[in-house]
C-alpha positions in Angstrom: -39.3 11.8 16.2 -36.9 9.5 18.6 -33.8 9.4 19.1 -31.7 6.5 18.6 -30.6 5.3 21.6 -27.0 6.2 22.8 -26.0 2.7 23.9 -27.5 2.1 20.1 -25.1 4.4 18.8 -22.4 3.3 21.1 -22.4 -0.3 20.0 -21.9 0.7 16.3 -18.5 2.4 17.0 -17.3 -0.8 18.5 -18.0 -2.8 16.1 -16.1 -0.4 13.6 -13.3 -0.2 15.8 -13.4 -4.1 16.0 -13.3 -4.5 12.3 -10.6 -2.5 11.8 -8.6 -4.4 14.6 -9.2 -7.5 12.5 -8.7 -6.0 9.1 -5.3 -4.8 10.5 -4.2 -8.2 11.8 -5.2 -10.2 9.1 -3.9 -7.5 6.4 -0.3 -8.0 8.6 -0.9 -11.5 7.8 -0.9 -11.4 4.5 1.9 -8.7 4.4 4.1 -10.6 6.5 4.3 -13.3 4.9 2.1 -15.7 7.1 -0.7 -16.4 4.8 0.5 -16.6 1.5 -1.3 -16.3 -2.2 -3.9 -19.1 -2.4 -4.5 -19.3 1.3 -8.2 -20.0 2.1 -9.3 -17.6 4.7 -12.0 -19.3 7.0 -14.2 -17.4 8.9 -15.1 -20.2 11.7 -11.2 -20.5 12.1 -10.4 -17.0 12.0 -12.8 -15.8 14.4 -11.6 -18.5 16.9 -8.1 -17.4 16.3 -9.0 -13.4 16.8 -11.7 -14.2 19.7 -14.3 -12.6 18.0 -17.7 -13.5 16.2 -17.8 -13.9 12.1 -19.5 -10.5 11.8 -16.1 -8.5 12.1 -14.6 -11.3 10.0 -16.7 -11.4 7.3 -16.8 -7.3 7.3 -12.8 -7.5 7.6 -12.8 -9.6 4.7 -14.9 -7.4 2.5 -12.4 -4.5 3.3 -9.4 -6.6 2.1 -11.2 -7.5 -0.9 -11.6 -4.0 -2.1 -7.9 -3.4 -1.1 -7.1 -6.6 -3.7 -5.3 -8.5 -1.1 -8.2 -11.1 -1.2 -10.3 -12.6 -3.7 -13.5 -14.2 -3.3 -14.2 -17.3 -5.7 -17.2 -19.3 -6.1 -17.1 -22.8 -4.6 -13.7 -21.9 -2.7 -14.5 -18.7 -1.1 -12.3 -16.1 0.2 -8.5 -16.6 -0.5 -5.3 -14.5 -0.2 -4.6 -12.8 -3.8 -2.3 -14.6 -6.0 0.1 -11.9 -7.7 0.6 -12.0 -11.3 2.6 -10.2 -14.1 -0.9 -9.4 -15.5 -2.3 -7.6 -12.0 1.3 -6.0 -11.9 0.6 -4.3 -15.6 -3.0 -3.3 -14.6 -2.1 -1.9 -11.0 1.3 -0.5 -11.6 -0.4 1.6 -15.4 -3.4 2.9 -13.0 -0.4 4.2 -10.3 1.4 6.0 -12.4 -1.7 8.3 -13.8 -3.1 8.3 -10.0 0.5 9.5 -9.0 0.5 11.9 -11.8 -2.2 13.7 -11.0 -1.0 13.4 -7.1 2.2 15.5 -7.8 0.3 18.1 -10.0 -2.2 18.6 -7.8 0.2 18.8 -4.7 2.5 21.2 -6.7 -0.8 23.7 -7.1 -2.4 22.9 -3.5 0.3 22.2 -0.8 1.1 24.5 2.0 3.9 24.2 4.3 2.6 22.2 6.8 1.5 19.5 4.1 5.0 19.1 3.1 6.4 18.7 6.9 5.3 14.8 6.7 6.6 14.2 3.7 10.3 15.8 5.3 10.2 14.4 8.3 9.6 10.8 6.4 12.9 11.9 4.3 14.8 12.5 7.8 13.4 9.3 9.6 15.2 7.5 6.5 18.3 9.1 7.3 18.0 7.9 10.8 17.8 4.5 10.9 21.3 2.9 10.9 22.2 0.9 7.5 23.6 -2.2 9.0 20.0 -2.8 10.1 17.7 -1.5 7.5 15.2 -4.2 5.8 13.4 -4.2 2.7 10.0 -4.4 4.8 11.4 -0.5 6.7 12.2 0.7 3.0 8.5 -0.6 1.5 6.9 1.1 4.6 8.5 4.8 4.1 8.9 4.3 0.6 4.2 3.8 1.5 4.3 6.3 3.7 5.9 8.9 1.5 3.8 8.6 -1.2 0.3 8.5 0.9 1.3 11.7 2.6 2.1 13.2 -1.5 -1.5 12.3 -2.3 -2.5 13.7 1.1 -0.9 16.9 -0.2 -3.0 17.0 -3.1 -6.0 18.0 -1.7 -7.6 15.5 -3.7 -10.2 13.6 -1.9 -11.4 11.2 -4.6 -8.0 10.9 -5.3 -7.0 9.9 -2.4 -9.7 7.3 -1.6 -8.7 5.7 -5.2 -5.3 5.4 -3.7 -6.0 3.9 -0.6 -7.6 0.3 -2.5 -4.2 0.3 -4.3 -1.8 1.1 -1.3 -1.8 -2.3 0.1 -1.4 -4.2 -3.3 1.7 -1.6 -3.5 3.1 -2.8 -0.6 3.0 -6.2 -1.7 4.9 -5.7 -4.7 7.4 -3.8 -2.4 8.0 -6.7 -0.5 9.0 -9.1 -3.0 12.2 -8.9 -3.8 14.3 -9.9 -0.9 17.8 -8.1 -1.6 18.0 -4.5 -2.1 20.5 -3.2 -5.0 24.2 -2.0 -3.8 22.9 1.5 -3.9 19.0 1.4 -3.3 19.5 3.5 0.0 21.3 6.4 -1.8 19.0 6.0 -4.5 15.7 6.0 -2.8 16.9 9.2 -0.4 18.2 11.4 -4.1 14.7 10.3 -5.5 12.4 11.2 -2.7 14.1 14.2 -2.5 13.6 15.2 -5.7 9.9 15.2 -5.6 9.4 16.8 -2.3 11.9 20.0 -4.0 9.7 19.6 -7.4 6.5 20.0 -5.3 8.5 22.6 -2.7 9.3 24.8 -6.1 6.3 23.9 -8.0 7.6 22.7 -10.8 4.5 20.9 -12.3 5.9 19.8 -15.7 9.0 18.5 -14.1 7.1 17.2 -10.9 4.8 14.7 -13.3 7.6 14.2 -15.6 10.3 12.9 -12.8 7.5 10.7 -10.7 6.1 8.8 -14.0 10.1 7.7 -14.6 10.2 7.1 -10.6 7.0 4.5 -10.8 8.3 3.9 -14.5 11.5 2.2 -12.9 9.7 0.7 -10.0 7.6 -1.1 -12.6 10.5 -2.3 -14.3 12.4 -3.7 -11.5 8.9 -5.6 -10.8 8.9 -6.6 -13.9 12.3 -8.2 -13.7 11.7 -9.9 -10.7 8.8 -11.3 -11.8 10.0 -12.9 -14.3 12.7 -14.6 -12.9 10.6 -16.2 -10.7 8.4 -17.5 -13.4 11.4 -19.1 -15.4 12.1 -20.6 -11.5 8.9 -21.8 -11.4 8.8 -23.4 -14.7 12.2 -25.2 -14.0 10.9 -26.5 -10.8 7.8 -27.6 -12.4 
């Protein structure tokens, strides 16, 4: 039997490496702000703007569609996701049992060094000086802390199910412009809370505290949401 060729096998790393350059700038895209819900995303154009051929694009693409930051339609093709209260109630009902079985499974599986992320995540946040602190730094710890929870878990179906939600998450992070009077105190005591749970654990009280942690997320969500609906409608 032959072997593949090494400049065979060579050639298929780039193009992975490519398509996850171009998945990462267009997922920052969307993120940021630049191409909002709705947005039509054209291969021919994006490839010219990225210098690369459609292959990457239309691969990138496919990868942000199973993230649910892109949709594909017929007749229009691929546009940026439009959030609604209705994918909000489906995404933020599946977290909560995904983060559920996260914290139990960390609180039976972790070791030391699996916790060290989620501490040194804890003391980054203490770092960074509050005068200059945005909602976007807070949604990417707030991210970062609970991916390196369902790393802990030892879980790798878990995991992978929690990787196509992760940047929907983030979306809903970023929405609300202004943080509360005491959302930095807040998010610290809370974060806290479930890296001791997990630390000591404390199963029950583990699943318990993070379903009225994503339980409250939801219903700030839920809140914002809706003010901007009764905006829209009075705009209309």
């Amino acid at each position: 039997m032959s072997k593949t060729p090494l400049s065979s096998q060579l050639q298929r790393r780039e193009r992975r490496v490519l398509t996850d350059d171009v998945a990462d700038s267009i997922r920052e895209a969307i993120l940021s702000g630049r191409l909002k819900g709705g947005d039509r995303l054209i291969e021919d154009d994006l490839a010219e703007s990225l210098s690369v051929s459609r292959g990457p694009i239309r691969q990138a693409i496919f990868r942000l569609e199973q993230e649910g930051l892109v949709v594909h339609e017929t007749h229009r093709g691929a546009t940026v996701t439009q959030v609604s209260i209705e994918d909000a109630a489906e995404i933020y009902s599946l977290r909560q049992a995904l983060e559920r079985l996260a914290i139990r499974s960390a609180c039976e599986k972790a070791q030391a060094e699996d916790l060290a992320p989620l501490e040194a995540i804890l003391l980054l946040f203490q770092s960074i000086p509050r005068a200059s602190i945005t909602r976007r730094r807070v949604a990417e710890l707030d991210i970062d802390f609970h991916d390196a929870l369902f790393r802990a878990a030892h879980h790798a179906r878990l995991y992978r199910t929690w990787e196509t939600l992760r940047s929907q998450i983030f979306v809903f992070l970023l929405l609300r412009d202004g943080l509360p009077d005491d959302y930095l105190t807040s998010w610290y005591r809370d974060h806290s809370r479930l890296l001791e749970l997990v630390r000591m654990r404390e199963t029950a009280l583990a699943e318990a505290t993070i379903e009225s942690h994503i339980g409250g997320a939801y219903k700030r969500l839920q809140e914002h949401m809706a003010q901007e609906e009764v905006l829209r409608i009075r705009a209309g």
